[in-house]
VOBA-1610 file (N, C-alpha, C; in pm, whole numbers, padded with zeros to 5 digits, always signed):
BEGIN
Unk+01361+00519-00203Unk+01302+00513-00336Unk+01400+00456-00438Unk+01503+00490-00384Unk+01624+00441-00511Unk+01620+00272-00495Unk+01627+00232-00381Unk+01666+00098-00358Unk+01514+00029-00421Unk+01403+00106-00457Unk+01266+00030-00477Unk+01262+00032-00618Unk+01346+00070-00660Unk+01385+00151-00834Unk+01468+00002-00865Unk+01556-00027-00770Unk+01687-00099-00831Unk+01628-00247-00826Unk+01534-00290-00704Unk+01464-00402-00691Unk+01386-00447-00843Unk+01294-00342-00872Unk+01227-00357-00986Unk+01273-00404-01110Unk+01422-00347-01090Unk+01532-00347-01226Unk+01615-00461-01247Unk+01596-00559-01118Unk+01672-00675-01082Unk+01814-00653-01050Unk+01815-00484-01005Unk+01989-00495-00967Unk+02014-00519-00833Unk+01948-00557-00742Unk+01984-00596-00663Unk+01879-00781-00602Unk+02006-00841-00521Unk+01916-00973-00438Unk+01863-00891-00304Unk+01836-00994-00302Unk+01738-01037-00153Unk+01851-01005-00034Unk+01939-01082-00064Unk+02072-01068+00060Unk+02122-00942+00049Unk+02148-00853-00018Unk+02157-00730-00034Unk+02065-00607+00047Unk+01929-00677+00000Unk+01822-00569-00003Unk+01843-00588+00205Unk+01817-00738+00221Unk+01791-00756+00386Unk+01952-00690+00441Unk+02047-00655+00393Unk+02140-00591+00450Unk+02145-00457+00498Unk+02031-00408+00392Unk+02017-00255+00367Unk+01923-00177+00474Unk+01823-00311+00470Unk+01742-00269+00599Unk+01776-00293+00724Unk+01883-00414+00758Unk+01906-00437+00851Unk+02023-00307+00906Unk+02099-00298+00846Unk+02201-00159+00878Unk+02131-00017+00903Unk+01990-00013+00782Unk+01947+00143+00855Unk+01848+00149+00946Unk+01840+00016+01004Unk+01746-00008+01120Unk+01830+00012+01251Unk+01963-00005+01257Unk+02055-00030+01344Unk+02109+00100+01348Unk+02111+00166+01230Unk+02215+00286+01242Unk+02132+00420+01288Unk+01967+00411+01249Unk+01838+00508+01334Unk+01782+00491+01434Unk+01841+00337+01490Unk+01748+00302+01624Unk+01650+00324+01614Unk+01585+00245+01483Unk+01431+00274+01456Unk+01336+00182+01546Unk+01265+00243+01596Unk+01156+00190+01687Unk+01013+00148+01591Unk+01017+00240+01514Unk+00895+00203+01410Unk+00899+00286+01247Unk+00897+00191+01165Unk+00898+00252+01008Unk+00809+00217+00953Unk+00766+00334+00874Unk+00619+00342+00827Unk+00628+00419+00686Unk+00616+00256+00582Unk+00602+00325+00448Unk+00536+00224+00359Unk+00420+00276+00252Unk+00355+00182+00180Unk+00447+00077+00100Unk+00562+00143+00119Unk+00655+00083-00015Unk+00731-00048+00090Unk+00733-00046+00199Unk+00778-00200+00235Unk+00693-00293+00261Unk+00590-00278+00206Unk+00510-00398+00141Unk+00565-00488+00004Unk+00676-00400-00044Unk+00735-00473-00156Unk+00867-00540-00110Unk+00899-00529+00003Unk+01039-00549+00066Unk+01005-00641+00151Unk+00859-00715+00178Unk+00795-00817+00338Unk+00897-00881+00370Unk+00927-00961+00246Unk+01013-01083+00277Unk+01150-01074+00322Unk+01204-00960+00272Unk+01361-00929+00274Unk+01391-00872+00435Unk+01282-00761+00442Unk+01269-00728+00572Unk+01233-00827+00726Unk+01183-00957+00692Unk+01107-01001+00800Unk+01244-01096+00802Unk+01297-01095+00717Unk+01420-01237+00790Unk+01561-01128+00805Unk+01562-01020+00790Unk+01613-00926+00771Unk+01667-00919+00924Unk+01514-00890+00999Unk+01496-00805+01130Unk+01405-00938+01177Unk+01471-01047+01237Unk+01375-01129+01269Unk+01276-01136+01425Unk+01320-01009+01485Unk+01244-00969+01589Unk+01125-00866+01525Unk+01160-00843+01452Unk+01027-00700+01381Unk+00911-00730+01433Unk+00812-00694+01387Unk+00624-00717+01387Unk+00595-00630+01296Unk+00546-00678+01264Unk+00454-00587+01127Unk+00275-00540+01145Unk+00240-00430+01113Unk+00097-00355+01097Unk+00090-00375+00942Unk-00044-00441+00905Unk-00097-00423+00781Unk-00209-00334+00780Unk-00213-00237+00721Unk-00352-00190+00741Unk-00422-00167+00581Unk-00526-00214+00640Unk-00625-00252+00498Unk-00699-00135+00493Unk-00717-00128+00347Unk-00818+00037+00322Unk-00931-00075+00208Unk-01076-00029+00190Unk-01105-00107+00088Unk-01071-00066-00075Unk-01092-00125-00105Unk-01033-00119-00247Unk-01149+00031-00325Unk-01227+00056-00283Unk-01270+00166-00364Unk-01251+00332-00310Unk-01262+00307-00190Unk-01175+00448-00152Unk-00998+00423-00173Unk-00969+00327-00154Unk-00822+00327-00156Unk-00816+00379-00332Unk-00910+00314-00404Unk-00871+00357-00540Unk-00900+00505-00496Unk-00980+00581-00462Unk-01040+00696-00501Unk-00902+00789-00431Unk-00874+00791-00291Unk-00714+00819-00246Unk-00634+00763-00386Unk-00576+00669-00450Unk-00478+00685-00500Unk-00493+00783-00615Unk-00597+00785-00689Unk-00630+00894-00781Unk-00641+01020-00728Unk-00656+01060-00624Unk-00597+01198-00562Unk-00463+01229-00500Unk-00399+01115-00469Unk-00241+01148-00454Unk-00211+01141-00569Unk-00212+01063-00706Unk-00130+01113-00843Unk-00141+01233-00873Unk-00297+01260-00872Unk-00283+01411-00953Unk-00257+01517-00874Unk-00238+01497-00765Unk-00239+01647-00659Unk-00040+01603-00663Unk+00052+01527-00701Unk+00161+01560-00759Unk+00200+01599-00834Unk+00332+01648-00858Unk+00411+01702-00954Unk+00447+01603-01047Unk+00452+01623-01205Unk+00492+01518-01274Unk+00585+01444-01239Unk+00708+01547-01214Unk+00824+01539-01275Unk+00898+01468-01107Unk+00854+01373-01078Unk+00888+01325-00943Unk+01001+01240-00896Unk+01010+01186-00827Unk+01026+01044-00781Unk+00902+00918-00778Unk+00784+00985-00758Unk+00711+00908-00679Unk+00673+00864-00885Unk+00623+00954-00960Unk+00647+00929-01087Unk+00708+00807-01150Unk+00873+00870-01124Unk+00921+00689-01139Unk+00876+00580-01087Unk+00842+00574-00966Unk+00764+00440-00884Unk+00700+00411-00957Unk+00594+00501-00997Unk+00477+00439-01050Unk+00490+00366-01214Unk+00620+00402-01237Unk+00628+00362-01397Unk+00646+00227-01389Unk+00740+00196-01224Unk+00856+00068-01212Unk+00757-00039-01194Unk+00635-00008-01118Unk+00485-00072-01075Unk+00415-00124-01235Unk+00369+00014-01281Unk+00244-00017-01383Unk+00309-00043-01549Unk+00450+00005-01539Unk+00483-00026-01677Unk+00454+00093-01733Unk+00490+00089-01845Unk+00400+00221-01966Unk+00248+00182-01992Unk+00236+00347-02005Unk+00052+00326-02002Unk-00034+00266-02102Unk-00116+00200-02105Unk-00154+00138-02218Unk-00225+00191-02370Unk-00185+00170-02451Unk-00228+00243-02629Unk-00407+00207-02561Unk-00457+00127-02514Unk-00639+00072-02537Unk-00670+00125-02363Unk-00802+00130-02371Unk-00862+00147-02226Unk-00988+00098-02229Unk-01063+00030-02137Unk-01223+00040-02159Unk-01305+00167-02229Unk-01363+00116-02264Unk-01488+00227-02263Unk-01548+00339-02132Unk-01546+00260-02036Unk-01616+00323-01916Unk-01457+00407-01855Unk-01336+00382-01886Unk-01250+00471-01850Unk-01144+00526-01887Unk-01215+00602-02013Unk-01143+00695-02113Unk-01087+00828-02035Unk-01181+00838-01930Unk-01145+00950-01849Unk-00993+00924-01784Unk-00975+00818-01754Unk-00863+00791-01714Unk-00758+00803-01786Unk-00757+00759-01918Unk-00687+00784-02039Unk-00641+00935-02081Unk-00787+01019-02055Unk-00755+01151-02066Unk-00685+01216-01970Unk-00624+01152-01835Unk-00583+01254-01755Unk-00439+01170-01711Unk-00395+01096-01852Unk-00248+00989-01832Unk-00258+00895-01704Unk-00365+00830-01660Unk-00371+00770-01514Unk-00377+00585-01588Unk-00402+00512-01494Unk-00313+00390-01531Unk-00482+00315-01501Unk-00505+00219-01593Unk-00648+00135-01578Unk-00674+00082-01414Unk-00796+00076-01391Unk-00861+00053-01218Unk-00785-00088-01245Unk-00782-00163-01317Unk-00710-00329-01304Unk-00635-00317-01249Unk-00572-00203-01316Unk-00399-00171-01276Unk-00371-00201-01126Unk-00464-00051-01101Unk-00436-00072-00927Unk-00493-00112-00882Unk-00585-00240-00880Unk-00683-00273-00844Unk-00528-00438-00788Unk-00507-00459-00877Unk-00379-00583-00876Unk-00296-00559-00786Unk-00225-00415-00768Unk-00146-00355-00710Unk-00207-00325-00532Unk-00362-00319-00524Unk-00402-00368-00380Unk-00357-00444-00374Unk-00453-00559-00461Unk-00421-00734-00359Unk-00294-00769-00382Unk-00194-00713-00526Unk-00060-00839-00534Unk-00001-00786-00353Unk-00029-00627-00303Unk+00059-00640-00163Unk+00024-00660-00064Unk-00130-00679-00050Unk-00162-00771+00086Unk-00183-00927+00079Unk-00126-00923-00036Unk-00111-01085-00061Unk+00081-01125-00017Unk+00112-01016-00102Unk+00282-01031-00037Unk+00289-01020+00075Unk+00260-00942+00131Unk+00273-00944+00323Unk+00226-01022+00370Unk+00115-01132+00373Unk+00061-01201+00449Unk+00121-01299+00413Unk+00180-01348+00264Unk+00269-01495+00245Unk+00405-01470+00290Unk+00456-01367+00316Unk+00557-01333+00373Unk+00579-01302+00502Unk+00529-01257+00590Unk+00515-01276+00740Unk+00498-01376+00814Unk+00529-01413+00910Unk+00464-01520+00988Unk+00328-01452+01065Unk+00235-01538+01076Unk+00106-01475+01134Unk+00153-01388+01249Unk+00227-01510+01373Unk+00272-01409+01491Unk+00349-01360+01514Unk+00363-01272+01390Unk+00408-01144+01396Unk+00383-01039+01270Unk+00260-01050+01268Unk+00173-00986+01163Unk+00046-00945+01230Unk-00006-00804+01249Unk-00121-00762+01266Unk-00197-00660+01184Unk-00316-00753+01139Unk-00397-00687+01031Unk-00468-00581+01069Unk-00536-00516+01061Unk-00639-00404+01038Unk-00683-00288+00989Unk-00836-00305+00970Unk-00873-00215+00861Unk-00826-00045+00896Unk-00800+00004+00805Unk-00778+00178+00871Unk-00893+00279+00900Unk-01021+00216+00835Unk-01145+00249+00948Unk-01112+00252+01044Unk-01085+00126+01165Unk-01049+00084+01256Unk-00934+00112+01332Unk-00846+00185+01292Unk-00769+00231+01381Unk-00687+00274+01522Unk-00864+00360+01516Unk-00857+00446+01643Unk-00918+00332+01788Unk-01045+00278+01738Unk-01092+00166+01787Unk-00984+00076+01880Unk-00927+00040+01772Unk-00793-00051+01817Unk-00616-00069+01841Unk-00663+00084+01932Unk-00555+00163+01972Unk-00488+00043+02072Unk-00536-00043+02148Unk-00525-00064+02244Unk-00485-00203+02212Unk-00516-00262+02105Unk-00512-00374+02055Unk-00371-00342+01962Unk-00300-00251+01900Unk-00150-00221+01866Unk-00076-00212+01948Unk-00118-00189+02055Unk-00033-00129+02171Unk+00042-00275+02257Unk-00115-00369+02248Unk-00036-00462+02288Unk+00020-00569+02194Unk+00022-00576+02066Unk+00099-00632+01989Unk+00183-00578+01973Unk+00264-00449+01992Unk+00367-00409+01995Unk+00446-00417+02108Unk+00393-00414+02206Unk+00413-00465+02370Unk+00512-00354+02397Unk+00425-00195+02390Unk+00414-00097+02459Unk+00295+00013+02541Unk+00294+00093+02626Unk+00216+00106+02630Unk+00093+00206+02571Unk-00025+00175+02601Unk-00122+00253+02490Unk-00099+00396+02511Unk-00081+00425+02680Unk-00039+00609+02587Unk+00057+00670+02544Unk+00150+00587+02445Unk+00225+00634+02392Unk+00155+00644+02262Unk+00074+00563+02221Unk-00014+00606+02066Unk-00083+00674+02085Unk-00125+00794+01961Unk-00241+00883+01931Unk-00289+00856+01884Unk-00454+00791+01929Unk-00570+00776+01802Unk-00610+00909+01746Unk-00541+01011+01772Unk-00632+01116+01678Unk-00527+01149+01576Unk-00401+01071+01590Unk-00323+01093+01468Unk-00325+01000+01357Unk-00439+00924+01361Unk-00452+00804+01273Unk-00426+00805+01118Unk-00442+00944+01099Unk-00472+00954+00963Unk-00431+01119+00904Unk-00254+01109+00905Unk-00225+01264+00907Unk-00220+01311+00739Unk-00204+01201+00680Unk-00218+01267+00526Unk-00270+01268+00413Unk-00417+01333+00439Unk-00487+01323+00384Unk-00450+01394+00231Unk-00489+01355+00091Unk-00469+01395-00034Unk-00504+01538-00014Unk-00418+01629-00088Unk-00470+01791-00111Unk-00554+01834-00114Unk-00592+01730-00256Unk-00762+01768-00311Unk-00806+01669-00345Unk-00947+01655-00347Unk-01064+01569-00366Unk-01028+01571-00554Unk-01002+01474-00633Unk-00989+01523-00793Unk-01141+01444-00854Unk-01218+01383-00779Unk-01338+01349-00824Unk-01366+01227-00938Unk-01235+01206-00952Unk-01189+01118-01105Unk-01265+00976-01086Unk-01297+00957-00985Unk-01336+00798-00946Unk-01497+00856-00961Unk-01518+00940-00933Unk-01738+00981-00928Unk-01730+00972-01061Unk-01697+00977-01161Unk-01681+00981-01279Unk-01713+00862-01388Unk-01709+00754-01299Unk-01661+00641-01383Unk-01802+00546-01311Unk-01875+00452-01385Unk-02003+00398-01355Unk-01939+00301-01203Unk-02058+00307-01108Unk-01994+00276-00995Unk-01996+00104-00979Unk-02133+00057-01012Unk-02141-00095-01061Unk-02067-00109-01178Unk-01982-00034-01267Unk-01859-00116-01359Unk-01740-00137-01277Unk-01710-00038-01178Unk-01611-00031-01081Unk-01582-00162-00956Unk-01722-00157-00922Unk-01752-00279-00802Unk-01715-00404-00881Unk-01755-00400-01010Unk-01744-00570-01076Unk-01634-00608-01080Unk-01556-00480-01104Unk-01362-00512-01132Unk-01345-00538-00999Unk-01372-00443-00896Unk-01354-00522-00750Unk-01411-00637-00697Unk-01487-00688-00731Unk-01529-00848-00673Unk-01428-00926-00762Unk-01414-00886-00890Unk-01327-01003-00960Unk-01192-00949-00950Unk-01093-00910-00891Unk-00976-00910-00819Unk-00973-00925-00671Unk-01053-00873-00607Unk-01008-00829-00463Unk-01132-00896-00390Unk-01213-00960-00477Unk-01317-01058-00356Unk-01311-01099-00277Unk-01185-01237-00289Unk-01108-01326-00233Unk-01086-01266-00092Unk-00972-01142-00112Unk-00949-01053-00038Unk-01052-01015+00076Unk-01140-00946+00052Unk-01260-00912+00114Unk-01345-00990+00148Unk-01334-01134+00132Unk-01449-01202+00170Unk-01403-01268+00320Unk-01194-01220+00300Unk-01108-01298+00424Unk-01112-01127+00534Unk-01159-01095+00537Unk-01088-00948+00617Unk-01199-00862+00592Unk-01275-00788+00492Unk-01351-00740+00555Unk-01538-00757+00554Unk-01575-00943+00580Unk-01664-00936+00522Unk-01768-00956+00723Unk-01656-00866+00828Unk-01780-00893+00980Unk-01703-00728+00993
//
């Protein structure tokens, strides 16, 4: 988290950052790392570790909104993950729509916000990877295509658990997204994340 703090802040390069990963990849004998936040690192990491492979996994943009509005509020203010989110969205904005004052009322950051913050990182990972060695899929899909990770990773399938697909689920349901008109919501999603969805999840 610190090193995703210092990126944001411009205190560190690229040659730096790919040092950082390359040493604590070497020094854990990591076989596999799994975090939303090196979607902001694609590039540094993929020339970094030029044997890697990468998993993208796509959520759609309206449950993924509705999950991210239940991981903010089911945290503690006073965080780390807090700072992330400041280094991401900036300070919160003085204006809001109309349709999401609610959001305003509960200090949460406009659907644009994270609506940008989907596509700017499956847009970074995919201009940053080489295809072969990039595998997409939806997290519906998971379990389905147990067998299909297994061999892009070129191990074998029973070493994965499809029933561990999905171990962390938000605390609580905070409802904040039922709240808000659902065709004002969809419109912000066709006009950011269309593009997106019309490449990945429109079969």
């Amino acid at each position: 988290m610190e090193l995703f703090v210092r990126k944001f802040r411009g205190e560190c390069n690229s040659e730096e950052l790919g040092r950082w990963f390359a040493e604590r990849s070497h020094r854990l004998w990591l076989e596999c790392d799994v975090s939303h936040l090196h979607g902001y690192f694609a590039s540094e990491i993929a020339q970094a570790l030029p044997d890697a492979k990468f998993i993208l996994t796509l959520r759609d943009p309206y449950s993924w909104l509705d999950s991210a509005f239940n991981q903010t509020l089911g945290r503690p203010l006073n965080t780390p993950w807090t700072n992330i989110r400041r280094q991401i969205f900036g300070p919160l904005p003085d204006t809001y729509p109309e349709q999401e004052m609610v959001l305003r009322q509960r200090g949460m950051y406009p659907i644009s916000d994270h609506l940008n913050r989907w596509a700017d990182r499956i847009e970074q990972v995919t201009q940053s990877i080489p295809p072969e060695r990039l595998l997409i899929i939806k997290t519906s899909e998971l379990k389905i295509n147990a067998a299909r990770i297994a061999e892009f990773c070129e191990i074998e399938p029973r070493l994965l658990s499809a029933e561990r697909a999905h171990q962390f689920p938000a605390a609580r349901k905070a409802g904040l997204l039922d709240s808000i008109d659902r065709e004002y919501v969809n419109a912000l999603i066709e006009q950011r994340c269309g593009k997106i969805l019309g490449q990945y999840f429109s079969v």
